[in-house]
LOBA-652174 format. One record per residue (C-alpha): residue number from 1; residue in one letter; x, y, z. Coordinates in Angstrom, 1 decimal. Layout:
// LOBA-652174
{NUM, "A", {X, Y, Z}}
...
// end
This chain:
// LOBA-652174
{1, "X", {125.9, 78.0, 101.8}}
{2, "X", {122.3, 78.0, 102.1}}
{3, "X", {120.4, 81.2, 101.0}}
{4, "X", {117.1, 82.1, 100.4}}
{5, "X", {116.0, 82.6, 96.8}}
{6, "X", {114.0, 85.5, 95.7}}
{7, "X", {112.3, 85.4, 92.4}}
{8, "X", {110.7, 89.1, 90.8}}
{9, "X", {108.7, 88.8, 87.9}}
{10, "X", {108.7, 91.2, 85.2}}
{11, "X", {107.0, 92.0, 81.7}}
{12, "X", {106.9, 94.1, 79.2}}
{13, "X", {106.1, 97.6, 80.9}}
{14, "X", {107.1, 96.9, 83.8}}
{15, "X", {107.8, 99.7, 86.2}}
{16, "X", {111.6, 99.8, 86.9}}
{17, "X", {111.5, 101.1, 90.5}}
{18, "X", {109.7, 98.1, 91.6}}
{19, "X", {111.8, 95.9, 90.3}}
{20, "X", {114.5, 97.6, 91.8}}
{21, "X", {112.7, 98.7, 94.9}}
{22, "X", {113.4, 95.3, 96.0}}
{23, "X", {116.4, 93.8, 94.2}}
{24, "X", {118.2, 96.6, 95.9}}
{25, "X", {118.2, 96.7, 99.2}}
{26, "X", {117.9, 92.8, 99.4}}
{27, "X", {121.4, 93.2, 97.5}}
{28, "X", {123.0, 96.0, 99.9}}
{29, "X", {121.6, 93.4, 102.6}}
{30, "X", {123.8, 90.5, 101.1}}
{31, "X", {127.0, 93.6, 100.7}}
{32, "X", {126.4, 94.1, 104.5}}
{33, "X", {126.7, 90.2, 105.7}}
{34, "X", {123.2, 89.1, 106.1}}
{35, "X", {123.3, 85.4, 106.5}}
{36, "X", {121.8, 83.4, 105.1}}
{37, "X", {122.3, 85.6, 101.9}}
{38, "X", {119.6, 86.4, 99.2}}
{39, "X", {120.2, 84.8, 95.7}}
{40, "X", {117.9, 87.5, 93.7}}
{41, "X", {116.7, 86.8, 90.1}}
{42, "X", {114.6, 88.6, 87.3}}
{43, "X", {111.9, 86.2, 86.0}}
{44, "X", {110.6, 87.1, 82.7}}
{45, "X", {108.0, 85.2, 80.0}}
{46, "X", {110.4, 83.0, 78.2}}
{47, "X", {113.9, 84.4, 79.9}}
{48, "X", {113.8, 87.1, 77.2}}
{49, "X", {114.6, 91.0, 77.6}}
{50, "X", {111.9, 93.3, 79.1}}
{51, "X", {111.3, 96.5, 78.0}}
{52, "X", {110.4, 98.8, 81.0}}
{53, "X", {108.2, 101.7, 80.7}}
{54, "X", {110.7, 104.0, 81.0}}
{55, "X", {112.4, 102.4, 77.8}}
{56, "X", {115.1, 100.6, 79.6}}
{57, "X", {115.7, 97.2, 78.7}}
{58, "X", {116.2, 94.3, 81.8}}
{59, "X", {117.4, 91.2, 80.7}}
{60, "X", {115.9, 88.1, 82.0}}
{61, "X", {117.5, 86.1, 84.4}}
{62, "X", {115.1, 82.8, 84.2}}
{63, "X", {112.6, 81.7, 82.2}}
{64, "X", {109.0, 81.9, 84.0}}
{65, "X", {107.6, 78.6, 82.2}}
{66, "X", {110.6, 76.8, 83.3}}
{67, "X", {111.1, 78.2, 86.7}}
{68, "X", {110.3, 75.6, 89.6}}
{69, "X", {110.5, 75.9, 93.7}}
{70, "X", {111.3, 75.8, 96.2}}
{71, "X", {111.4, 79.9, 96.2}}
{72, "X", {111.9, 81.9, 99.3}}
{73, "X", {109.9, 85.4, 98.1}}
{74, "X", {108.1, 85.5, 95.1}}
{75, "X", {107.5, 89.3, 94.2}}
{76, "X", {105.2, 90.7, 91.1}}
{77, "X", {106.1, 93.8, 89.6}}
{78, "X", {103.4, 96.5, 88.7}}
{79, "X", {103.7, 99.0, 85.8}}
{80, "X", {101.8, 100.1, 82.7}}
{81, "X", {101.8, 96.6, 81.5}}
{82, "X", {100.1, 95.0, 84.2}}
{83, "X", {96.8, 94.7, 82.8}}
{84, "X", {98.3, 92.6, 79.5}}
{85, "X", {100.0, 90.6, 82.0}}
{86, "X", {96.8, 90.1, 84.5}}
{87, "X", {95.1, 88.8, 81.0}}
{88, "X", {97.8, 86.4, 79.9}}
{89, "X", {96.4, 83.0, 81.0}}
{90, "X", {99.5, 81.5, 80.6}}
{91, "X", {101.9, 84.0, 83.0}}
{92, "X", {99.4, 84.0, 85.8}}
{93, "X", {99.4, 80.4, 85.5}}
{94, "X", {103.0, 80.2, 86.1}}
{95, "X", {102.9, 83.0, 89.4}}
{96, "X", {99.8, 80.5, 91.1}}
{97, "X", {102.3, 77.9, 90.0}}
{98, "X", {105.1, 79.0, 91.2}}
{99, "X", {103.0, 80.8, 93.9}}
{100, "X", {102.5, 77.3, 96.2}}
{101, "X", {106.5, 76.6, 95.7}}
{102, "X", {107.1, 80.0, 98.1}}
{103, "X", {107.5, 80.4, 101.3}}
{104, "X", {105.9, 84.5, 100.7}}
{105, "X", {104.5, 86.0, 98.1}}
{106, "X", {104.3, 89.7, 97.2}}
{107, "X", {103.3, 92.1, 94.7}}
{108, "X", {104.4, 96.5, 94.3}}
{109, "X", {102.1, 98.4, 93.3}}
{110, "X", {99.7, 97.1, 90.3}}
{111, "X", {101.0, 94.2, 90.3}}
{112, "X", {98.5, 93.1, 92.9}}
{113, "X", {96.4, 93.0, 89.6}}
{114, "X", {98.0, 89.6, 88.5}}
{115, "X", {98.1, 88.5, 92.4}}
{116, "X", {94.1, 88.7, 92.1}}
{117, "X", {94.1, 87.3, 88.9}}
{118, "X", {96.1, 84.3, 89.8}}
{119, "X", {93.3, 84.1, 92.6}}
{120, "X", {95.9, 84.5, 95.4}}
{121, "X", {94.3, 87.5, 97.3}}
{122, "X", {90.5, 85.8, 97.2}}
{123, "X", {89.2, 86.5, 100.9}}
{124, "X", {92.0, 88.6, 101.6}}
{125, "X", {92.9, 92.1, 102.7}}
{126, "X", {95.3, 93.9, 99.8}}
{127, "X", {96.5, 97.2, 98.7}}
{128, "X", {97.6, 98.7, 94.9}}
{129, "X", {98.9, 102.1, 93.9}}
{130, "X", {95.9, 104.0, 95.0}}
{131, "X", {94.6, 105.4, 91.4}}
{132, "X", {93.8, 102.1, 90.5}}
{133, "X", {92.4, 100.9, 93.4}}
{134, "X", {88.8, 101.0, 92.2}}
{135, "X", {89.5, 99.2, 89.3}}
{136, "X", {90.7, 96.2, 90.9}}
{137, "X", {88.0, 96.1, 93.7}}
{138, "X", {85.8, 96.3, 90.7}}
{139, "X", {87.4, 93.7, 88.9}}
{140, "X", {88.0, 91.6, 91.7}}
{141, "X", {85.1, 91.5, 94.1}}
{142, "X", {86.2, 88.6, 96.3}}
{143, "X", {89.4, 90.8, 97.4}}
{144, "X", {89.2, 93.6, 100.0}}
{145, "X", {91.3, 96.5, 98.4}}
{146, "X", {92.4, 99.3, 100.9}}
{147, "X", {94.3, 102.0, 99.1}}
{148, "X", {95.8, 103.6, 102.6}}
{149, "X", {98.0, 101.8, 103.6}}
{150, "X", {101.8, 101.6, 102.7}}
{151, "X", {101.6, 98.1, 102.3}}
{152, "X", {99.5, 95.1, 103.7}}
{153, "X", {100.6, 91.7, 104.8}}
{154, "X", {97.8, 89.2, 105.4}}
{155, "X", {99.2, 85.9, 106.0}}
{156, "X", {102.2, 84.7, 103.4}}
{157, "X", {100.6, 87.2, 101.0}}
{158, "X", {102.0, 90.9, 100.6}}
{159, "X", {101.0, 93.8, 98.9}}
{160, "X", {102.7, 97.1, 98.5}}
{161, "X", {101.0, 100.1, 97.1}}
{162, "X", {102.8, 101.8, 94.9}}
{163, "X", {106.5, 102.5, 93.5}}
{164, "X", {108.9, 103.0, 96.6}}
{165, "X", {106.2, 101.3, 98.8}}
{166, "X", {108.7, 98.7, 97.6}}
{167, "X", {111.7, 100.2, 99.7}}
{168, "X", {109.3, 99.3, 102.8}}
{169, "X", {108.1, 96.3, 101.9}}
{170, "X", {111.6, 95.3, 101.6}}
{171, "X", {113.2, 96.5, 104.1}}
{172, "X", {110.2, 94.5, 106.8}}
{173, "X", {111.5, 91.2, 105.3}}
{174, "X", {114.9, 92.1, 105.5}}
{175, "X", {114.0, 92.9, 109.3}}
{176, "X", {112.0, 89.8, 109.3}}
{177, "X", {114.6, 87.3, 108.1}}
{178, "X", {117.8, 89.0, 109.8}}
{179, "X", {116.5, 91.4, 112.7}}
{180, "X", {115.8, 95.6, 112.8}}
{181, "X", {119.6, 96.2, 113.1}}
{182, "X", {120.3, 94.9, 109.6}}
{183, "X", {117.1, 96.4, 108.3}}
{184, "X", {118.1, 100.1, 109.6}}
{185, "X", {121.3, 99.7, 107.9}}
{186, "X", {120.1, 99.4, 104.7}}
{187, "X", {117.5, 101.9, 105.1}}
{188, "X", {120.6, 103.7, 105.7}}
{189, "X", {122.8, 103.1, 103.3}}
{190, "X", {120.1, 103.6, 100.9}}
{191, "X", {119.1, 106.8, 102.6}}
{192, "X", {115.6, 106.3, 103.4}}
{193, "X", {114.0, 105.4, 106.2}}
{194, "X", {112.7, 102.2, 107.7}}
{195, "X", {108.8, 103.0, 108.4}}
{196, "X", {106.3, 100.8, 110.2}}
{197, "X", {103.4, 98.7, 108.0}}
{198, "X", {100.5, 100.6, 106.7}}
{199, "X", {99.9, 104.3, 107.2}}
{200, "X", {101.8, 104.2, 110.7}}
{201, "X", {103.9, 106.9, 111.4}}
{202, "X", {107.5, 106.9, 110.6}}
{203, "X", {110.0, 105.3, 113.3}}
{204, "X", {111.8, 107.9, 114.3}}
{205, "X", {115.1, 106.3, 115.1}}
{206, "X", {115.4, 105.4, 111.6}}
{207, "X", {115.6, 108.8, 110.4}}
{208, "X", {118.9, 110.9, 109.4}}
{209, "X", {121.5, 110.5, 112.2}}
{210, "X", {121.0, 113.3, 114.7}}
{211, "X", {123.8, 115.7, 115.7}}
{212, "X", {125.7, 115.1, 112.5}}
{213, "X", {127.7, 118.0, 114.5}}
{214, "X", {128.8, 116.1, 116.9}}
{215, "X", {131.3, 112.9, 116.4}}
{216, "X", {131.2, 111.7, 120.2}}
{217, "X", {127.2, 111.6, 119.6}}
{218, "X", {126.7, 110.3, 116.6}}
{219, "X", {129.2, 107.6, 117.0}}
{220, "X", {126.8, 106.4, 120.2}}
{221, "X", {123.2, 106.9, 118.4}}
{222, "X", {124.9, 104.6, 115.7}}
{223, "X", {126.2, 102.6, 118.0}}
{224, "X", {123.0, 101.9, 119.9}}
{225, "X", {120.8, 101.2, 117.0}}
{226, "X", {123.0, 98.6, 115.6}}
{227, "X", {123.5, 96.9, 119.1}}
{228, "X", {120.3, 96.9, 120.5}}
{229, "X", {120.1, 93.6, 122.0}}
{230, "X", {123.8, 94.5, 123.5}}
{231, "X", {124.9, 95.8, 126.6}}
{232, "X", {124.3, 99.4, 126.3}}
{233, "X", {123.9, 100.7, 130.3}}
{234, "X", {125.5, 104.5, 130.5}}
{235, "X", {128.7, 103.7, 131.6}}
{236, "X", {129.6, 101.2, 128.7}}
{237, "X", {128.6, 103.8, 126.7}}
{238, "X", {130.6, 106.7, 128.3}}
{239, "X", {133.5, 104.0, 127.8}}
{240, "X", {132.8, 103.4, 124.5}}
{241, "X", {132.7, 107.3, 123.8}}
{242, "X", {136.1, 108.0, 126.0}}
{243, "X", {134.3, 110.6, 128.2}}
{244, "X", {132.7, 110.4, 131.7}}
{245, "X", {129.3, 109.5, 132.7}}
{246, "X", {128.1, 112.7, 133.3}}
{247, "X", {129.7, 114.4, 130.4}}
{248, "X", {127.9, 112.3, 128.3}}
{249, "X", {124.5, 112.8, 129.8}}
{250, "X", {125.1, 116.4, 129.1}}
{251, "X", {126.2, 115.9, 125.2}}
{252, "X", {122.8, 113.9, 124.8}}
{253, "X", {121.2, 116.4, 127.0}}
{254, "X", {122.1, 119.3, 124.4}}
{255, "X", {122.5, 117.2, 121.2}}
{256, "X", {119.7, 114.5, 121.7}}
{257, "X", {117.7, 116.2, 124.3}}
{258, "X", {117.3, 113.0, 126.7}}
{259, "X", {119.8, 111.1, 129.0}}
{260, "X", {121.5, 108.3, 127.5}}
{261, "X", {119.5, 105.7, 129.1}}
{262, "X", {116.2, 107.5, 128.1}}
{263, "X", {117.4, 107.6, 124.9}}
{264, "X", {118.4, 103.6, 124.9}}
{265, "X", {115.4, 102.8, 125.9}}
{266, "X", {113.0, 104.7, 123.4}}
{267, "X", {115.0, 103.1, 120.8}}
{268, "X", {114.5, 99.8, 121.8}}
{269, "X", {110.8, 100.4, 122.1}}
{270, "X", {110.2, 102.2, 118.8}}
{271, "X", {112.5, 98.9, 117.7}}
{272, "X", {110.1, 96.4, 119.1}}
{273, "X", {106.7, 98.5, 118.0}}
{274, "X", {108.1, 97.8, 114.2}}
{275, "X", {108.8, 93.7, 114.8}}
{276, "X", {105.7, 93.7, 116.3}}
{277, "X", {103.3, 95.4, 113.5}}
{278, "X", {105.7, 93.1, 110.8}}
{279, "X", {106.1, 90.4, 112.1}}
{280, "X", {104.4, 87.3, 113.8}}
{281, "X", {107.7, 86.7, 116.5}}
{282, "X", {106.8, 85.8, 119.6}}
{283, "X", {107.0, 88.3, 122.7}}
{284, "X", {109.7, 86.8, 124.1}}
{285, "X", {111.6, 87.1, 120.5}}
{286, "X", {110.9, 90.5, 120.2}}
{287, "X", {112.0, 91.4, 123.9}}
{288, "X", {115.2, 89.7, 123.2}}
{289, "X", {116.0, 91.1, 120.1}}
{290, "X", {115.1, 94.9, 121.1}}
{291, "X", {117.9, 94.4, 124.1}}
{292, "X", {114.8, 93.9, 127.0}}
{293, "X", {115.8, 91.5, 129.5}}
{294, "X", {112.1, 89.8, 129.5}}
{295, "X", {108.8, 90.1, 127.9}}
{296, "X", {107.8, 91.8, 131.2}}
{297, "X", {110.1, 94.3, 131.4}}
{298, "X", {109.1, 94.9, 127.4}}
{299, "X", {105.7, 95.3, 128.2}}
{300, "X", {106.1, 98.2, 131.0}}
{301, "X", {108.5, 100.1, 128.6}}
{302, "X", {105.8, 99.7, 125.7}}
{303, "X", {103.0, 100.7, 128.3}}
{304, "X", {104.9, 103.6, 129.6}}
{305, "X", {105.5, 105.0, 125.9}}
{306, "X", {102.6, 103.9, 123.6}}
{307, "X", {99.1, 103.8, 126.7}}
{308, "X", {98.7, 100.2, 125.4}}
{309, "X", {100.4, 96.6, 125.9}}
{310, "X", {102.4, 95.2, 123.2}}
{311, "X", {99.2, 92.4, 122.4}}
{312, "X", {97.1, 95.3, 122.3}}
{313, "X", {99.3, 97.3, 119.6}}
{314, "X", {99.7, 94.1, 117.6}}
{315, "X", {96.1, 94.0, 117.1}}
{316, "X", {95.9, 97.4, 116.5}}
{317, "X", {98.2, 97.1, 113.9}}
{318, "X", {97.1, 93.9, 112.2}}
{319, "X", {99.2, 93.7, 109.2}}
{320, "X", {101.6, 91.1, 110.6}}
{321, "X", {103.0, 88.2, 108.4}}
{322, "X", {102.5, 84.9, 108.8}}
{323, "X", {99.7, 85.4, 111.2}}
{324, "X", {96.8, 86.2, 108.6}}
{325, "X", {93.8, 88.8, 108.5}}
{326, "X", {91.1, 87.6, 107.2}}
{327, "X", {88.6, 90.0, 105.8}}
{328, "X", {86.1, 91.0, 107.8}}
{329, "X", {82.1, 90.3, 107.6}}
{330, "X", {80.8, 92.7, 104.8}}
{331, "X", {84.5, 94.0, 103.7}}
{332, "X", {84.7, 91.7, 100.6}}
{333, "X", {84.3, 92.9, 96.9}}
{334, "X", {84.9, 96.8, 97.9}}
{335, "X", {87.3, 99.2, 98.9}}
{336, "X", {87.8, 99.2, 102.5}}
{337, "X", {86.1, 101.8, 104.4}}
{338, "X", {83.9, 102.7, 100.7}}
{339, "X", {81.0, 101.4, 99.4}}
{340, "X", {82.0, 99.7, 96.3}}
{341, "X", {81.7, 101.6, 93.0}}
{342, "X", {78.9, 100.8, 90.6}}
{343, "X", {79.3, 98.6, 88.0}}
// end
């Protein structure tokens, strides 16, 4: 079976939650069938145990210097120890190495510090935990730091900002490798939510099931964000929940406080505003996926709920992968939107 191998490097003081901020939910993404599965492993200087900074110990998996491609996601870990590891020639080395064997490449949180130092955010647009932002814009003049957003993706190169930034990071390739409906469910099963890129508001569908009162309703709302690209007109669903048309319409009317198709259809939409702020998919992929008969009818539900076409939020939103953004004129060597720090 083919799968897609993802490769996390640690070190000593290395912050645990980001390592497991994506091991994680890429694992309770295997658990719940997504195919082709991820094969996840911890690469560490040498193969050796790494002390965290919370004291815990990790075992290696593989040994960095003899680790070779091809390697699906490569993902740096931040921590207290990132600035020893930034400064050891031979580990950043082996990440640029091993950097041009992957198909993606991310870091969480400071890790973006050996990213820069590997020279693999040059010219680009990147983020960090935000109280070391400074620092690395000062360090690193030829990157654009931004310390908003949740995390940036510019081109094949990711960067999260801080500790459970991870979670999101995560959970936007999961949704780019296997579609939102597997993403939601590990958001779920890991009881968090599934947020857009950046410093965009939350997606509301993805939050706590609503109704939790209710069986008949809760059984649909789960029903409809797992089966978006289904058949989901009101009398399937009146079927599917054993009551009549209208008796459902007036369960979501005092449960949900929309009609079932109204409902449907904001869900979709909020589905295809996420692919298309993460991802590069075409219109057409995203229509399909998010249950819209055509990239028409897409675009005249995105109108009618967000004032803009879908084209227009995607570059509004420019944080999609594979696409790029390249820095703009002037944005180079400082912290986006600041003038950069003296010295």
């Amino acid at each position: 079976m083919i799968e897609r191998r993802v490769v996390v490097v640690g070190y000593d003081d290395a912050e645990l939650m980001d390592i497991a901020g994506v091991t994680t939910p890429l694992h309770v993404a295997n658990r719940l069938g997504g195919q082709p599965p991820y094969r996840i492993g911890l690469a560490t200087p040498g193969g050796r145990a790494i002390t965290c900074g919370s004291g815990l110990v990790l075992q290696g998996q593989e040994r960095l210097e003899r680790l070779t491609g091809p390697i699906d996601t490569l993902v740096v870990s931040g921590g207290d120890g990132h600035e020893a590891a930034a400064e050891d020639r031979r580990l950043v080395a082996h990440v640029r190495r091993l950097a041009g064997e992957s198909r993606r490449v991310a870091s969480v949180c400071t890790g973006a510090s050996v990213l820069a130092a590997a020279g693999l955010l040059a010219g680009r647009r990147a983020t960090t935990h935000w109280a070391y932002a400074r620092k690395l814009a000062s360090l690193h003049p030829e990157v654009t730091v931004d310390p908003a957003p949740i995390y940036i993706r510019d081109g094949r190169v990711s960067t999260a900002a801080g500790v459970t930034s991870a979670l999101d990071l995560t959970l936007a390739f999961i949704g780019e490798d296997h579609g939102p409906t597997l993403a939601r469910d590990v958001a779920r099963g890991l009881v968090t939510y599934l947020q857009r890129p950046g410093n965009q508001a939350q997606v509301s569908m993805f939050v706590a099931p609503p109704s939790p009162e209710h069986a008949v309703v809760r059984r649909i709302v789960d029903h409809v964000g797992s089966h978006l690209d289904g058949d989901l007109d009101a009398a399937t669903l009146a079927t599917l929940a054993g009551v009549s048309e209208r008796h459902l319409a007036r369960l979501f009317g005092a449960h949900i406080g929309e009609s079932p198709a109204r409902f449907v259809r904001r869900v979709r939409t909020e589905a295809a505003a996420h692919l298309l702020a993460s991802t590069a998919l075409p219109l057409p992929v995203v229509a399909r996926r998010c249950g819209f008969g055509s990239a028409e009818t897409l675009r005249e539900a995105f109108t009618g709920r967000y004032g803009l076409p879908p084209s227009r939020y995607r570059a509004a939103h420019a944080i999609t992968a594979e696409s790029g953004t390249e820095a703009r004129p002037g944005e180079r060597g400082r912290i986006a939107g600041h003038a950069h720090p003296p010295g």
